[in-house]
C-alpha positions in Angstrom: 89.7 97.0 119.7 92.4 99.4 121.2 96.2 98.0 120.2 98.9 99.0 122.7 101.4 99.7 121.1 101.5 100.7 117.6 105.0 102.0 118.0 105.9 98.6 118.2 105.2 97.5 114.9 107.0 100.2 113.6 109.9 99.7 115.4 110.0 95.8 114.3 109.5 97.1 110.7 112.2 99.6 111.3 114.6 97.1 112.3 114.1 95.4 108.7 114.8 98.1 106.9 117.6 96.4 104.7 115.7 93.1 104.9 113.9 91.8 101.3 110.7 91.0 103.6 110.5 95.0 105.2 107.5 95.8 102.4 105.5 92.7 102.8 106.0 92.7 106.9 105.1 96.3 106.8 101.9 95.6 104.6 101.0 92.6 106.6 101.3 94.7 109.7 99.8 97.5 108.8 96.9 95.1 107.9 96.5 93.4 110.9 96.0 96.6 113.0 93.7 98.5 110.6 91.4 95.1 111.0 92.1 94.6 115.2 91.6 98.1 115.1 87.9 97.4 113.8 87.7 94.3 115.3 84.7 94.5 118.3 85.7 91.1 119.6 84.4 89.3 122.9 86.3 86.2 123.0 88.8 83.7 121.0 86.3 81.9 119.2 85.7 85.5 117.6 89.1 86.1 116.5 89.5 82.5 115.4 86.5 83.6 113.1 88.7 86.3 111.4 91.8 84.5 111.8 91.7 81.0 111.4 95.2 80.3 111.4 96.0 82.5 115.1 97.0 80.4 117.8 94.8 80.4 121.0 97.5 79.8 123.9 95.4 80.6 126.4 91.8 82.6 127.4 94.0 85.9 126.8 97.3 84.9 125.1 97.4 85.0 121.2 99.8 84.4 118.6 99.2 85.5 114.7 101.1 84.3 111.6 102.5 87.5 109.9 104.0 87.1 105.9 102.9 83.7 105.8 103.9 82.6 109.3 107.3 83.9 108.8 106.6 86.1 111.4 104.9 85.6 115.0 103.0 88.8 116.7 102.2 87.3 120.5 99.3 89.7 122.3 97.5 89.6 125.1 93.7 90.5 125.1 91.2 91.8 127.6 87.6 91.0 125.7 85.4 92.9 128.4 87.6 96.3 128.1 88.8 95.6 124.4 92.2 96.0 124.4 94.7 94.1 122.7 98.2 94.6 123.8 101.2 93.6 122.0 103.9 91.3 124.0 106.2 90.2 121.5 106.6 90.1 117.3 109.4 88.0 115.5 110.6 85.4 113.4 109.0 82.2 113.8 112.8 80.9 114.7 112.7 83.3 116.9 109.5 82.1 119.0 110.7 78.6 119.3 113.1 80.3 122.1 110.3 82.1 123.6 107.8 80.7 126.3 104.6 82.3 124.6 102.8 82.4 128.0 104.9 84.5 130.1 106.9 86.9 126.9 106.5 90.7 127.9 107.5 93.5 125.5 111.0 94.9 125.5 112.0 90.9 127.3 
């Protein structure tokens, strides 16, 4: 799968960077895209396959737990041209105040 936008991840990690959790977020990150990276999937019972715990909000809308669902990472996915784009990544406090369907990067 293509991920738009890496830099995204590293800025979230960046803005931890006197937090205790910055290593673990970092390594859980850096996780997630090396396997989405490698990914090849075609729909959200595939990625429910690798990640039994994501959140299937709609046909293109997913959220993943990140650092033990500390962390929410919302993307959007186009199957057919396999791209995964991120929308939004914070604390789980933080996604209660979110509507998960309609959350767009930099929003």
């Amino acid at each position: 799968m293509r991920i738009i936008a890496r830099r995204t991840l590293r800025k979230f990690v960046e803005s931890l960077s006197r937090h205790k959790d910055q290593p673990a977020v970092k390594a859980a990150l850096d996780a997630w895209f090396e396997e989405v990276r490698k990914a090849c999937w075609t729909s959200t019972a595939e990625v429910k396959q690798s990640y039994a715990t994501a959140s299937i909000v709609t046909a293109e809308r997913i959220v993943f737990n990140v650092k033990g669902n500390a962390y929410r990472l919302v993307v959007a996915v186009d199957f057919e041209k396999g791209i995964v784009w991120i929308k939004w990544i914070g604390t789980h406090k933080d996604y209660d105040r979110i509507d998960v369907t309609e959350v767009e990067h930099g929003k």
